[in-house]
mmCIF file of the N, C-alpha and C atoms, coordinates in Angstrom:
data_MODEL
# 
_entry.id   MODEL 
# 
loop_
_atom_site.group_PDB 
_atom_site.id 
_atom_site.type_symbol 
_atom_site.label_atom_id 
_atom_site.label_alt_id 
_atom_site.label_comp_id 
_atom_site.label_asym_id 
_atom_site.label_entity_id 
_atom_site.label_seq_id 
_atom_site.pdbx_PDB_ins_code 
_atom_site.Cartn_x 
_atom_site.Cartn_y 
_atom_site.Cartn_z 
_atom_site.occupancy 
_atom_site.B_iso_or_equiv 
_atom_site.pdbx_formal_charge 
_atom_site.auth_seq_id 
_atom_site.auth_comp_id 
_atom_site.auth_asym_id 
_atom_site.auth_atom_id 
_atom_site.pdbx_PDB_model_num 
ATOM 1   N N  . UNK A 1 1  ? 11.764  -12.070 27.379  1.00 0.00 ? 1  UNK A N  1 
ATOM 2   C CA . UNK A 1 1  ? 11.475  -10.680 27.619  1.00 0.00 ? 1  UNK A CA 1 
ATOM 3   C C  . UNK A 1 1  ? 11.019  -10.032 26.310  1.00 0.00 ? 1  UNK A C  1 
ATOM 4   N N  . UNK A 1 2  ? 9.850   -9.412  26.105  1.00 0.00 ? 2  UNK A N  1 
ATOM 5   C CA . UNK A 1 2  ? 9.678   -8.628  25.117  1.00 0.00 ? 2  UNK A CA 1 
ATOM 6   C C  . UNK A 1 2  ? 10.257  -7.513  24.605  1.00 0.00 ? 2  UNK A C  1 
ATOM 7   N N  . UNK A 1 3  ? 10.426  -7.257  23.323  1.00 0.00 ? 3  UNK A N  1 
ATOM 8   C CA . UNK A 1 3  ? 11.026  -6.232  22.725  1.00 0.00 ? 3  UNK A CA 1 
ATOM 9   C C  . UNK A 1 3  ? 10.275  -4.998  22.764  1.00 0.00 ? 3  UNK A C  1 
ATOM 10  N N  . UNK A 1 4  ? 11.359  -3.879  22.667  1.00 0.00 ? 4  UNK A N  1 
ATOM 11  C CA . UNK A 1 4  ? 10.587  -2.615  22.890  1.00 0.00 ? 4  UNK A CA 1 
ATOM 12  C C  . UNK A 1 4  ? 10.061  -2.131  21.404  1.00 0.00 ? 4  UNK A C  1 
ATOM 13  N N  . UNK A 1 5  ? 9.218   -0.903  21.557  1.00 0.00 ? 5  UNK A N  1 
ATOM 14  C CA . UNK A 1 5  ? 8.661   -0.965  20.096  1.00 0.00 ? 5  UNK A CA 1 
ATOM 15  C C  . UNK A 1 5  ? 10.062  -0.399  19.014  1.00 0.00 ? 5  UNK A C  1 
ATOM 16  N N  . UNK A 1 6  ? 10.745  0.588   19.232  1.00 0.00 ? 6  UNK A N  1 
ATOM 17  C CA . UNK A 1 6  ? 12.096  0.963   19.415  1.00 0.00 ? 6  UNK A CA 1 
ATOM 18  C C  . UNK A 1 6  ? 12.801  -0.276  18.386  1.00 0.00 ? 6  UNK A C  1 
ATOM 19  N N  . UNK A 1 7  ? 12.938  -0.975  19.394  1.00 0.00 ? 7  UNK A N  1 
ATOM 20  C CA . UNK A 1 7  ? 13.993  -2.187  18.820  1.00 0.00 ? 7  UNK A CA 1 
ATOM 21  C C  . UNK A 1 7  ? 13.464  -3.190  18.065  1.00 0.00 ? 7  UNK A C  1 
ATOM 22  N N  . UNK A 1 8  ? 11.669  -3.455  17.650  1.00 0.00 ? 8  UNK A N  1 
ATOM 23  C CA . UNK A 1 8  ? 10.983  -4.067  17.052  1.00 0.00 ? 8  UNK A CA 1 
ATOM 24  C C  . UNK A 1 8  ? 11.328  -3.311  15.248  1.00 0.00 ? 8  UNK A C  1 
ATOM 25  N N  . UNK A 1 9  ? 10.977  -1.560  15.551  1.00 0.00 ? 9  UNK A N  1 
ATOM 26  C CA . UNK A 1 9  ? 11.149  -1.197  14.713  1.00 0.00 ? 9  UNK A CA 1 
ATOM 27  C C  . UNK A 1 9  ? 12.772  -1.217  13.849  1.00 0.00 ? 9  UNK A C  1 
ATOM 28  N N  . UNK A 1 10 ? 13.488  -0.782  14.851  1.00 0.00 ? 10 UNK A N  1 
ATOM 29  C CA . UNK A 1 10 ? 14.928  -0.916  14.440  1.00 0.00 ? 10 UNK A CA 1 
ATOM 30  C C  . UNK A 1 10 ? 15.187  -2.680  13.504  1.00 0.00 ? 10 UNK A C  1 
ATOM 31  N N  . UNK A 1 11 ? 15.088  -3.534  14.159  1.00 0.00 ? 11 UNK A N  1 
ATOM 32  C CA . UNK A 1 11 ? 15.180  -4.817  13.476  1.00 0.00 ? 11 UNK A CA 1 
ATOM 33  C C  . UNK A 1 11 ? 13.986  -4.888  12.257  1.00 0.00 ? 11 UNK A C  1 
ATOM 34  N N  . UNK A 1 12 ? 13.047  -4.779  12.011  1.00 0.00 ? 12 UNK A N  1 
ATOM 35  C CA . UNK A 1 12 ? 12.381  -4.678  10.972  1.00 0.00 ? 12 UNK A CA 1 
ATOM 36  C C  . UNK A 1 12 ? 13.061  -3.203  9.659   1.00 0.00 ? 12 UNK A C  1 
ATOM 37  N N  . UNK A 1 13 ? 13.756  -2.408  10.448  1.00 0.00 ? 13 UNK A N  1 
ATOM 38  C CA . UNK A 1 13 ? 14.475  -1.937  9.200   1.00 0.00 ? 13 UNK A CA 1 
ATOM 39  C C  . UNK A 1 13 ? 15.697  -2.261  8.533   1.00 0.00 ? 13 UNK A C  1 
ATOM 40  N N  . UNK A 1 14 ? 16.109  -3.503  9.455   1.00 0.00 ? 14 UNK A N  1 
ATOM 41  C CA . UNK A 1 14 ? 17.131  -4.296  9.078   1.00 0.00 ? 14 UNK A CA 1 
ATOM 42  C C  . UNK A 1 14 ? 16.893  -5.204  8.148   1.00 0.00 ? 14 UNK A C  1 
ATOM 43  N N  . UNK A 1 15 ? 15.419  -5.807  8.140   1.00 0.00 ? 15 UNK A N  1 
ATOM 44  C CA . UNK A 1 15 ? 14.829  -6.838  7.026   1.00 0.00 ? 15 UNK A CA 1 
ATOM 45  C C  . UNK A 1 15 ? 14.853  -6.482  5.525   1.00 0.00 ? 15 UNK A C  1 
ATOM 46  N N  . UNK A 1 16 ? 15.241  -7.653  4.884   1.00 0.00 ? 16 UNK A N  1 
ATOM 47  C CA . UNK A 1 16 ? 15.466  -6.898  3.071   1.00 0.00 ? 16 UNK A CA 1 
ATOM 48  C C  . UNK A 1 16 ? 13.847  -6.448  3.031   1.00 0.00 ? 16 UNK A C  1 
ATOM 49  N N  . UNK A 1 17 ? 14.394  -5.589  1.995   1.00 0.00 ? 17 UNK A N  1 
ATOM 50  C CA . UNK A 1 17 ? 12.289  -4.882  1.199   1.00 0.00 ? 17 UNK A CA 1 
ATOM 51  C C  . UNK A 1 17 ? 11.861  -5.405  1.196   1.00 0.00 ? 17 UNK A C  1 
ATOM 52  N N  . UNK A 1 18 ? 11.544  -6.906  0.433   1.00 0.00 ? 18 UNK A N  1 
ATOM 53  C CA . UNK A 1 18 ? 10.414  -7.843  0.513   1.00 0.00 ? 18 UNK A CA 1 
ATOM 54  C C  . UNK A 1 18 ? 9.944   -8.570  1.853   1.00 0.00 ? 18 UNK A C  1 
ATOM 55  N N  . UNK A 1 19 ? 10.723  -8.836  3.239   1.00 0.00 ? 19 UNK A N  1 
ATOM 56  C CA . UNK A 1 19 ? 10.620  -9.444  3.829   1.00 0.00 ? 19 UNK A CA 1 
ATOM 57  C C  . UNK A 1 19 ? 9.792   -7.707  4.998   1.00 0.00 ? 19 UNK A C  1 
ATOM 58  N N  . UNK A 1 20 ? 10.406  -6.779  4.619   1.00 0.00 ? 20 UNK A N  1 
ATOM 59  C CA . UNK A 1 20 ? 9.414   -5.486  4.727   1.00 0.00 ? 20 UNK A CA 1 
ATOM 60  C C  . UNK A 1 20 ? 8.019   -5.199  4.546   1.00 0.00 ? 20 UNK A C  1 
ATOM 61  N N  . UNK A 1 21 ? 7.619   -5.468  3.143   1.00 0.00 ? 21 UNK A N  1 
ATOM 62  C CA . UNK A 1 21 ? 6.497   -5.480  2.857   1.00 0.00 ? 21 UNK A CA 1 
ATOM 63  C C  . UNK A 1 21 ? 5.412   -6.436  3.246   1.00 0.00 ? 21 UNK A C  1 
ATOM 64  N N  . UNK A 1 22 ? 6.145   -7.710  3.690   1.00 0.00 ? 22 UNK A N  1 
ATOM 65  C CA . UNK A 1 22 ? 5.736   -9.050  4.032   1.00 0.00 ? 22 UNK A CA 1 
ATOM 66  C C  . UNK A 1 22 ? 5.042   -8.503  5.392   1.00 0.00 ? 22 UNK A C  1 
ATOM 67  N N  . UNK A 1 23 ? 5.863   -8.385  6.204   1.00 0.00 ? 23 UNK A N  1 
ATOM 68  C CA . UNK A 1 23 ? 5.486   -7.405  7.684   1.00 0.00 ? 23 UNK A CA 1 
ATOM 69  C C  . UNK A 1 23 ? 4.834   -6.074  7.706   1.00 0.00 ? 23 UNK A C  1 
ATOM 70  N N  . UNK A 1 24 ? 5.170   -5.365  6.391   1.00 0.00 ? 24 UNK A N  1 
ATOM 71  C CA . UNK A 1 24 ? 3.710   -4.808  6.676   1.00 0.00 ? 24 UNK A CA 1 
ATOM 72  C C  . UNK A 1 24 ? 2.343   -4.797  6.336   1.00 0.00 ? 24 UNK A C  1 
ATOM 73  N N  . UNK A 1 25 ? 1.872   -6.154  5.706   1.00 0.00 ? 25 UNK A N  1 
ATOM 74  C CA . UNK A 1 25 ? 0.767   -6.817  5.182   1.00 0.00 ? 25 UNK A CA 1 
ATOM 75  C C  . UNK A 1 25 ? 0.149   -7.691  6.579   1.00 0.00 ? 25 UNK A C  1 
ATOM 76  N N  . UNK A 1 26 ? 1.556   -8.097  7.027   1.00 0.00 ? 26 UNK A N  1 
ATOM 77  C CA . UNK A 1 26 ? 1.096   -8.772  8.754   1.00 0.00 ? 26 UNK A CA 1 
ATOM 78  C C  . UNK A 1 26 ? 0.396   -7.827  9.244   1.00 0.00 ? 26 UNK A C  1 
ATOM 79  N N  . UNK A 1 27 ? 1.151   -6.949  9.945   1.00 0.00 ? 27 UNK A N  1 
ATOM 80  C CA . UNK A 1 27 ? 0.595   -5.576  10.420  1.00 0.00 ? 27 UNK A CA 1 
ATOM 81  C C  . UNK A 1 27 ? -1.039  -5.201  10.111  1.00 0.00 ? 27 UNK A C  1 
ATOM 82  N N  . UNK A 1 28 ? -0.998  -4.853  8.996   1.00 0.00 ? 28 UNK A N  1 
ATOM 83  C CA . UNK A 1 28 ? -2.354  -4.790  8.436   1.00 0.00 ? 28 UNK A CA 1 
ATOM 84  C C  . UNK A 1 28 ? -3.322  -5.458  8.674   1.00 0.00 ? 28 UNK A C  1 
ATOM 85  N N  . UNK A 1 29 ? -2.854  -6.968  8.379   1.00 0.00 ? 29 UNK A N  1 
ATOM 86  C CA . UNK A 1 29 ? -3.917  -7.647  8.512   1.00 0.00 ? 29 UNK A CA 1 
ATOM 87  C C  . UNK A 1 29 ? -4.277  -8.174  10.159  1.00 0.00 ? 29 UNK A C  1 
ATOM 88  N N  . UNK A 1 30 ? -3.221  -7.762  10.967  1.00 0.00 ? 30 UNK A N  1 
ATOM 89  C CA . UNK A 1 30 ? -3.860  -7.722  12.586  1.00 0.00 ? 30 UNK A CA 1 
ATOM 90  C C  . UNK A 1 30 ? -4.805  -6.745  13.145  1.00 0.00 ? 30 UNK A C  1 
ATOM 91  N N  . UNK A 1 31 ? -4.262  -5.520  12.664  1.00 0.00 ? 31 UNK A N  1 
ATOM 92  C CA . UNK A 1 31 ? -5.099  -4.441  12.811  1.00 0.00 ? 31 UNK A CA 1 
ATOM 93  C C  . UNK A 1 31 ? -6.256  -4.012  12.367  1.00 0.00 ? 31 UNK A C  1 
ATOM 94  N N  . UNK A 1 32 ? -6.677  -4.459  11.057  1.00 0.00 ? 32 UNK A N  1 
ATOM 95  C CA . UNK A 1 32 ? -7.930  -4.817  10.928  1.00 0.00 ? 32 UNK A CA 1 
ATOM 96  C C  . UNK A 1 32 ? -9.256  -4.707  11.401  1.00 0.00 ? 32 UNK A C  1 
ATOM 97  N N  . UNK A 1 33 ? -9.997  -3.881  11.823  1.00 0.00 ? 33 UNK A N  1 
ATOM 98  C CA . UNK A 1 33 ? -11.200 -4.652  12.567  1.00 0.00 ? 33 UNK A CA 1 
ATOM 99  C C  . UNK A 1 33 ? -12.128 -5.645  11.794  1.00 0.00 ? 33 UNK A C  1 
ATOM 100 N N  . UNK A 1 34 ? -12.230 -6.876  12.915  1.00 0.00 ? 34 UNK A N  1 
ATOM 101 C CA . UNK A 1 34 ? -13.739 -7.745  12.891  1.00 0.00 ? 34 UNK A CA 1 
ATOM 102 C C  . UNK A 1 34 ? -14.660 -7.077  11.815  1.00 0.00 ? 34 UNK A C  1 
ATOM 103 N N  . UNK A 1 35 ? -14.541 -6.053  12.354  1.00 0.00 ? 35 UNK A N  1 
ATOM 104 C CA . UNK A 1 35 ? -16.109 -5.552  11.910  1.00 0.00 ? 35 UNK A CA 1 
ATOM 105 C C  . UNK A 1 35 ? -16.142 -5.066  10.484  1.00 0.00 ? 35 UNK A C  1 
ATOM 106 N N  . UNK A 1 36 ? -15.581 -4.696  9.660   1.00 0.00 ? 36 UNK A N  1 
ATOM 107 C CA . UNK A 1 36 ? -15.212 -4.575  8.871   1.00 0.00 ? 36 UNK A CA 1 
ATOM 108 C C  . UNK A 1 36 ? -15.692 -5.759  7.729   1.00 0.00 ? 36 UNK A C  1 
ATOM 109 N N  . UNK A 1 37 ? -16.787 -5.572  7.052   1.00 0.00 ? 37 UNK A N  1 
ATOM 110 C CA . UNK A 1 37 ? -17.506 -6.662  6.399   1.00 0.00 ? 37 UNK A CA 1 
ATOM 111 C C  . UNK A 1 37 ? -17.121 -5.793  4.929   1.00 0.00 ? 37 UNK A C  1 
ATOM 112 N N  . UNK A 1 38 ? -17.332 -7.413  3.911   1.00 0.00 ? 38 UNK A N  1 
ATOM 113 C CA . UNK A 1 38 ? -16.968 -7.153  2.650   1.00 0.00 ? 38 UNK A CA 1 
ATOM 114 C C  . UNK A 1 38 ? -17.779 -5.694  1.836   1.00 0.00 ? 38 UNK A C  1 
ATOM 115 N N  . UNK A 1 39 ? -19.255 -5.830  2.225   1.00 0.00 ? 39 UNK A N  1 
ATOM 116 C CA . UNK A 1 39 ? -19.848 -5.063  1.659   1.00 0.00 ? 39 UNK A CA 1 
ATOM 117 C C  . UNK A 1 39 ? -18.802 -3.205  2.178   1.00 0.00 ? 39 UNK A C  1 
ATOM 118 N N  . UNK A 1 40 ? -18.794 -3.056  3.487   1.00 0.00 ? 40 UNK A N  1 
ATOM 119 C CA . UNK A 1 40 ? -18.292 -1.855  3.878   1.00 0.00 ? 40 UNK A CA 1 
ATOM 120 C C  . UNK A 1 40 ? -16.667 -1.529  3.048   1.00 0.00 ? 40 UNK A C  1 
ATOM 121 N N  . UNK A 1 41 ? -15.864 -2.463  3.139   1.00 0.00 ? 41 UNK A N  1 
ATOM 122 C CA . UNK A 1 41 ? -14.657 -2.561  2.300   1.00 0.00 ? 41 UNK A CA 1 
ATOM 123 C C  . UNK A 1 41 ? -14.721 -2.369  0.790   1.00 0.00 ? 41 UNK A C  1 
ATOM 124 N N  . UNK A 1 42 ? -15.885 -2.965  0.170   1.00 0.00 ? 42 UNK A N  1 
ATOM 125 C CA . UNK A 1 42 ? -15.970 -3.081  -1.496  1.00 0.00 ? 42 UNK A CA 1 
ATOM 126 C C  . UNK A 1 42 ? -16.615 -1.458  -1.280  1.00 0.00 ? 42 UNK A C  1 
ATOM 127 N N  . UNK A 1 43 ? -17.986 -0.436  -0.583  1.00 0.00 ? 43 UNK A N  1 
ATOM 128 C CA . UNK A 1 43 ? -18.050 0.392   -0.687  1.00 0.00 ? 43 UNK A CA 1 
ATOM 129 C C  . UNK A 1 43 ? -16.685 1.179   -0.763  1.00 0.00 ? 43 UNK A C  1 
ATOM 130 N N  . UNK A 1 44 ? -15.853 1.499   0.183   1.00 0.00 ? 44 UNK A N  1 
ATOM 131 C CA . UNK A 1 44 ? -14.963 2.025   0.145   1.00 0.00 ? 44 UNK A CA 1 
ATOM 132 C C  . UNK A 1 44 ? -14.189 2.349   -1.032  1.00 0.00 ? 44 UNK A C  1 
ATOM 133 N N  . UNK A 1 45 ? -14.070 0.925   -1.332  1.00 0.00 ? 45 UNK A N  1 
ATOM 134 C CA . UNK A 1 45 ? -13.372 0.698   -2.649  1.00 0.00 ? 45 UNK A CA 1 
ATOM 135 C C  . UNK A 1 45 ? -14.149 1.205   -3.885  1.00 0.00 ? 45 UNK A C  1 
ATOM 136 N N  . UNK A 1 46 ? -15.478 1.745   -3.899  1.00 0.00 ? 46 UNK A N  1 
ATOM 137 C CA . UNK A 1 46 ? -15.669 2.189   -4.664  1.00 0.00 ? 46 UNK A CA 1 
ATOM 138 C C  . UNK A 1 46 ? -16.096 3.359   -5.076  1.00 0.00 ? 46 UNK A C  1 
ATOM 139 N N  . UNK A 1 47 ? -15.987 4.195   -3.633  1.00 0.00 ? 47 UNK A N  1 
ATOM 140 C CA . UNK A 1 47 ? -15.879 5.362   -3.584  1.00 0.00 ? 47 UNK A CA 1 
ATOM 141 C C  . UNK A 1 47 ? -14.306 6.197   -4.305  1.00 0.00 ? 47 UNK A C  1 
ATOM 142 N N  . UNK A 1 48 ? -12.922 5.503   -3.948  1.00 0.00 ? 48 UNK A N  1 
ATOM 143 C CA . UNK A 1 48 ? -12.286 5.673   -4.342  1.00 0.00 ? 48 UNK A CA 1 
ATOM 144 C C  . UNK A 1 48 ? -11.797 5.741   -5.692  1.00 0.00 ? 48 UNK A C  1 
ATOM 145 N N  . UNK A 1 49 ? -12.741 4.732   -6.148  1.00 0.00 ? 49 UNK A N  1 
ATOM 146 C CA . UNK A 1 49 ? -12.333 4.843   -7.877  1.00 0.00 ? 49 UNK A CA 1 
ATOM 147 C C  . UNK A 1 49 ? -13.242 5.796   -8.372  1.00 0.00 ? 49 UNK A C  1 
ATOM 148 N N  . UNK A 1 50 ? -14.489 5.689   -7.870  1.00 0.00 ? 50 UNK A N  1 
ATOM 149 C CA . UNK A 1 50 ? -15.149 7.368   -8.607  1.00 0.00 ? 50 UNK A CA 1 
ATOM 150 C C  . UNK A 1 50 ? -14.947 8.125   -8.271  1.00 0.00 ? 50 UNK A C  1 
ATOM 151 N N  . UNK A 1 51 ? -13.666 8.732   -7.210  1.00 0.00 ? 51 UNK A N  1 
ATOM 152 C CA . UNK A 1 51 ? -13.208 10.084  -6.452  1.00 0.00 ? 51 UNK A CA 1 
ATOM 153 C C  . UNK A 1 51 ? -12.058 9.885   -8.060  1.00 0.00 ? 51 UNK A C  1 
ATOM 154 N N  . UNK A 1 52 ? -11.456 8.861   -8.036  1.00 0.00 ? 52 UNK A N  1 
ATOM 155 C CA . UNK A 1 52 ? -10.013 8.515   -9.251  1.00 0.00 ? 52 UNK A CA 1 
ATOM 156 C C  . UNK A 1 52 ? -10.458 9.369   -10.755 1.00 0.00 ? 52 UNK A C  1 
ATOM 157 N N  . UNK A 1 53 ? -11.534 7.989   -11.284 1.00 0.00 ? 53 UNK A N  1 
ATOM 158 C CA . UNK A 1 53 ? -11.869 8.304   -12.477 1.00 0.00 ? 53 UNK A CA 1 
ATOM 159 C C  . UNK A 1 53 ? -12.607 10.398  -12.535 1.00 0.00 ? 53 UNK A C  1 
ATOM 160 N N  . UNK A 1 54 ? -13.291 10.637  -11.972 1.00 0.00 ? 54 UNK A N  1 
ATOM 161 C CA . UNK A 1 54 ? -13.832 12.280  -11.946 1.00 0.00 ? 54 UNK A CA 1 
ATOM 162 C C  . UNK A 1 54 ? -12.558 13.052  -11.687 1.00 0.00 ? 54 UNK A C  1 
ATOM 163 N N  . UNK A 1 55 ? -11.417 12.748  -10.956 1.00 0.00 ? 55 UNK A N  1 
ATOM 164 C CA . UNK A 1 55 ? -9.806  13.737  -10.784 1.00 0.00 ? 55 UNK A CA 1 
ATOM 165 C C  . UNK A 1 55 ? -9.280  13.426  -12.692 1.00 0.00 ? 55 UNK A C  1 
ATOM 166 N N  . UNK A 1 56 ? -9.534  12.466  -13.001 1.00 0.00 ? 56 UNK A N  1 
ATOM 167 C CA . UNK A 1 56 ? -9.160  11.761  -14.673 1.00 0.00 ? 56 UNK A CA 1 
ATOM 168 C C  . UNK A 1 56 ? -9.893  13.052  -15.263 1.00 0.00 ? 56 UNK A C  1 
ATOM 169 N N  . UNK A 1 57 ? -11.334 12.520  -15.524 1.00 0.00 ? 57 UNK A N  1 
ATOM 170 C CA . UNK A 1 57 ? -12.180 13.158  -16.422 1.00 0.00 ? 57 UNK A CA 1 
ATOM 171 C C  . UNK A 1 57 ? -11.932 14.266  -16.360 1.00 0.00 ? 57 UNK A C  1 
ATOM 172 N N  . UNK A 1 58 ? -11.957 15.100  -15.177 1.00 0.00 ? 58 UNK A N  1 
ATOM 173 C CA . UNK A 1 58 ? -11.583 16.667  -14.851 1.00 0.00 ? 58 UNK A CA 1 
ATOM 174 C C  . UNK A 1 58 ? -10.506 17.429  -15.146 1.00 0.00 ? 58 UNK A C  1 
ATOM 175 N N  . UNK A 1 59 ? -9.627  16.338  -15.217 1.00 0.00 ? 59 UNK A N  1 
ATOM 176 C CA . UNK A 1 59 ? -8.124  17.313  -15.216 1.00 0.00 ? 59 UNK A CA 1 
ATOM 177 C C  . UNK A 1 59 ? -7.449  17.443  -13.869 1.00 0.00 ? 59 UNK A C  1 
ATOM 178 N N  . UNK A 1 60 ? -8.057  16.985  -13.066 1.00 0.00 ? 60 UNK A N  1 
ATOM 179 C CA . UNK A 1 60 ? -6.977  17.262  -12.187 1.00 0.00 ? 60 UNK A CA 1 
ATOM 180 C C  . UNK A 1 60 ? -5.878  16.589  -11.192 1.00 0.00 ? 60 UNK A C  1 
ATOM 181 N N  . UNK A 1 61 ? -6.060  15.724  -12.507 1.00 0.00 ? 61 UNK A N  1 
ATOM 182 C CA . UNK A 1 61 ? -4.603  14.459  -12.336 1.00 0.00 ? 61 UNK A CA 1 
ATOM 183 C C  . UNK A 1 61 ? -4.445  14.263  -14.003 1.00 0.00 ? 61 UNK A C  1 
ATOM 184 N N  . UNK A 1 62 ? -3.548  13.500  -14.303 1.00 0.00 ? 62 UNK A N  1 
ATOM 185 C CA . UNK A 1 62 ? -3.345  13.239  -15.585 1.00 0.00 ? 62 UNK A CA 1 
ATOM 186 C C  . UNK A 1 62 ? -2.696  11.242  -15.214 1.00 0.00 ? 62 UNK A C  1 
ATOM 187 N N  . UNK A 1 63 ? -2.974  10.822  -16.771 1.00 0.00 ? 63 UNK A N  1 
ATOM 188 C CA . UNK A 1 63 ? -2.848  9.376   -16.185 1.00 0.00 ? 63 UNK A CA 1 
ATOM 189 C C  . UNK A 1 63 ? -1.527  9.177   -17.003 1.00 0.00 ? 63 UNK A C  1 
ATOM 190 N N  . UNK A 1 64 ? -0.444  8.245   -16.573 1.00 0.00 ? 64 UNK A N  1 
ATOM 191 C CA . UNK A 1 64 ? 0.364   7.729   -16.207 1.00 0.00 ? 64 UNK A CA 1 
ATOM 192 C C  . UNK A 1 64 ? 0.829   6.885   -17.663 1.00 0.00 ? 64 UNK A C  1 
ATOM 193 N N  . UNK A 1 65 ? 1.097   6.852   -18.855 1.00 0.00 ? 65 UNK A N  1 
ATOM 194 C CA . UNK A 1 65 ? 1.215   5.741   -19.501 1.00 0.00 ? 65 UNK A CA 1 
ATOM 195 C C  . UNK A 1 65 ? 1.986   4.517   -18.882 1.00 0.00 ? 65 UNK A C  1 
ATOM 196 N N  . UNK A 1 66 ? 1.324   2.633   -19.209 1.00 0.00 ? 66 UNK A N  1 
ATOM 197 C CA . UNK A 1 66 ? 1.900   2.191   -18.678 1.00 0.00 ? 66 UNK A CA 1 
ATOM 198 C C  . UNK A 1 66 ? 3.437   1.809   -19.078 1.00 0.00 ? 66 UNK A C  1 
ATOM 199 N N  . UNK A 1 67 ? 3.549   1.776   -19.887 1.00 0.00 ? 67 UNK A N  1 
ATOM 200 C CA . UNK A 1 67 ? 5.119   1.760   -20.422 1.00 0.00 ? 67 UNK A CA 1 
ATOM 201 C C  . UNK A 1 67 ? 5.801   2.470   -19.074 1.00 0.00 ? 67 UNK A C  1 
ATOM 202 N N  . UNK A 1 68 ? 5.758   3.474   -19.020 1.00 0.00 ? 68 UNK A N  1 
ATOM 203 C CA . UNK A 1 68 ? 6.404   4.431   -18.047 1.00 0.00 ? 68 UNK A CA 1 
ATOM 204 C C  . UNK A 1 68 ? 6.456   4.054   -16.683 1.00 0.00 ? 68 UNK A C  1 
ATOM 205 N N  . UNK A 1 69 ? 4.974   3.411   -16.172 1.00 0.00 ? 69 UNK A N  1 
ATOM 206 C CA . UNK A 1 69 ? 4.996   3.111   -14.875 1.00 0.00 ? 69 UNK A CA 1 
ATOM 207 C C  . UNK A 1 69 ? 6.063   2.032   -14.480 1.00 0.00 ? 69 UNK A C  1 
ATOM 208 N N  . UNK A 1 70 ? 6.157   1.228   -15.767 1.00 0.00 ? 70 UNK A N  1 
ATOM 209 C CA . UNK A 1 70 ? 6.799   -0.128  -15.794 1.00 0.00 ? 70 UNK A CA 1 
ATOM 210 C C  . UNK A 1 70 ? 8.168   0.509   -15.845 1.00 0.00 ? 70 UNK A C  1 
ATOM 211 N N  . UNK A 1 71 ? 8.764   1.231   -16.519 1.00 0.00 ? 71 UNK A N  1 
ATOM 212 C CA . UNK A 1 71 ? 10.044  1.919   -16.630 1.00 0.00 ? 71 UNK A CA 1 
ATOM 213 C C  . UNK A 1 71 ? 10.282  1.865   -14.891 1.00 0.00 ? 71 UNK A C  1 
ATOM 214 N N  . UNK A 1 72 ? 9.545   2.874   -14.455 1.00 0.00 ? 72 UNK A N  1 
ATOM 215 C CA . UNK A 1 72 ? 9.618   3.603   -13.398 1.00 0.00 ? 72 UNK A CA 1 
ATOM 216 C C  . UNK A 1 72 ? 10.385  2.435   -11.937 1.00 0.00 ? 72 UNK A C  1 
ATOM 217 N N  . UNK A 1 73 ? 8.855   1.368   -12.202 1.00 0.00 ? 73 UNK A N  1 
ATOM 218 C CA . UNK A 1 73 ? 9.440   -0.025  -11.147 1.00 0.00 ? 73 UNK A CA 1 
ATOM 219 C C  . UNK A 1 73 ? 10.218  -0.510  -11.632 1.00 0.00 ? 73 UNK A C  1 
ATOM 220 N N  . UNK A 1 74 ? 10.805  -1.079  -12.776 1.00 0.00 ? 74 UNK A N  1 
ATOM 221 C CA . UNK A 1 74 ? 12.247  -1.616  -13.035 1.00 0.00 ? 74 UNK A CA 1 
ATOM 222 C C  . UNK A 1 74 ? 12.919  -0.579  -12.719 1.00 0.00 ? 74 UNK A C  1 
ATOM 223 N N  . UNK A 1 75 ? 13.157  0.076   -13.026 1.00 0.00 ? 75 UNK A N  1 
ATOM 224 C CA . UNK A 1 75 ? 14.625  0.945   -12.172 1.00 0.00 ? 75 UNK A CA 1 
ATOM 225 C C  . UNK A 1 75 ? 14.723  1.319   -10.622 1.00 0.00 ? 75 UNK A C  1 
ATOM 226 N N  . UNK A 1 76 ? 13.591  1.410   -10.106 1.00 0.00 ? 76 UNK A N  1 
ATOM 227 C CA . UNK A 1 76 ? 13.710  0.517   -8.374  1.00 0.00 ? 76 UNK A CA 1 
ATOM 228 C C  . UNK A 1 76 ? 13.999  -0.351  -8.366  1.00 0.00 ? 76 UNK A C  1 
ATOM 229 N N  . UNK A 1 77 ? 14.218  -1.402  -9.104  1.00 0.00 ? 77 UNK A N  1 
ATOM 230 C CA . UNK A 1 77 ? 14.050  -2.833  -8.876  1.00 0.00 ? 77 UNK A CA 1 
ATOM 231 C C  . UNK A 1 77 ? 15.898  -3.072  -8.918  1.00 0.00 ? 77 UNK A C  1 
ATOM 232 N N  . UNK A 1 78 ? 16.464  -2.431  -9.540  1.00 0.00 ? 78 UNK A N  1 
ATOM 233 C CA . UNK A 1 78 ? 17.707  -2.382  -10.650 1.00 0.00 ? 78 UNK A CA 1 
ATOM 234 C C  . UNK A 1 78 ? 18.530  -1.564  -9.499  1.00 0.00 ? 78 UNK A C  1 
ATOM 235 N N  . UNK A 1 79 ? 18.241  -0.280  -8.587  1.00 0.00 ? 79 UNK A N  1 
ATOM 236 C CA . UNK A 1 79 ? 19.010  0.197   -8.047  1.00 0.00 ? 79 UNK A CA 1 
ATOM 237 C C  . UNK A 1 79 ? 18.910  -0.130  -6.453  1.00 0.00 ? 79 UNK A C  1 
# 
């Protein structure tokens, strides 16, 4: 008998984090469309980094030192 979405979800929040993230890379990669060709994906992808870098240049984000970011994930990692 199949599971309801309910109880699919409930047991997947029972899974440790990594075995989480694992399932939601599954997820992803079912949902997906076919159609979806490299060229349309790499555009995407590079719309996003020149939307990134111009919020940089502009001011209206500020960037992150990495020391810090690294701080930041070890102490998720730790608690």
């Amino acid at each position: 008998m199949s599971k309801t979405l309910t109880e699919v979800t409930r047991d997947a929040a029972d899974l440790p984090a990594s075995d989480q993230l694992k399932l939601a890379r599954i997820l992803l990669d079912l949902s997906e469309s076919e159609m979806d060709s490299e060229a349309v994906i790499q555009n995407e992808w590079d719309q996003e980094i020149e939307r990134r870098i111009l919020e940089l240049q502009t001011g209206k984000v500020k960037g992150v030192p990495l020391e810090e970011v690294k701080r930041k994930i070890e102490s998720r990692w730790r608690s």
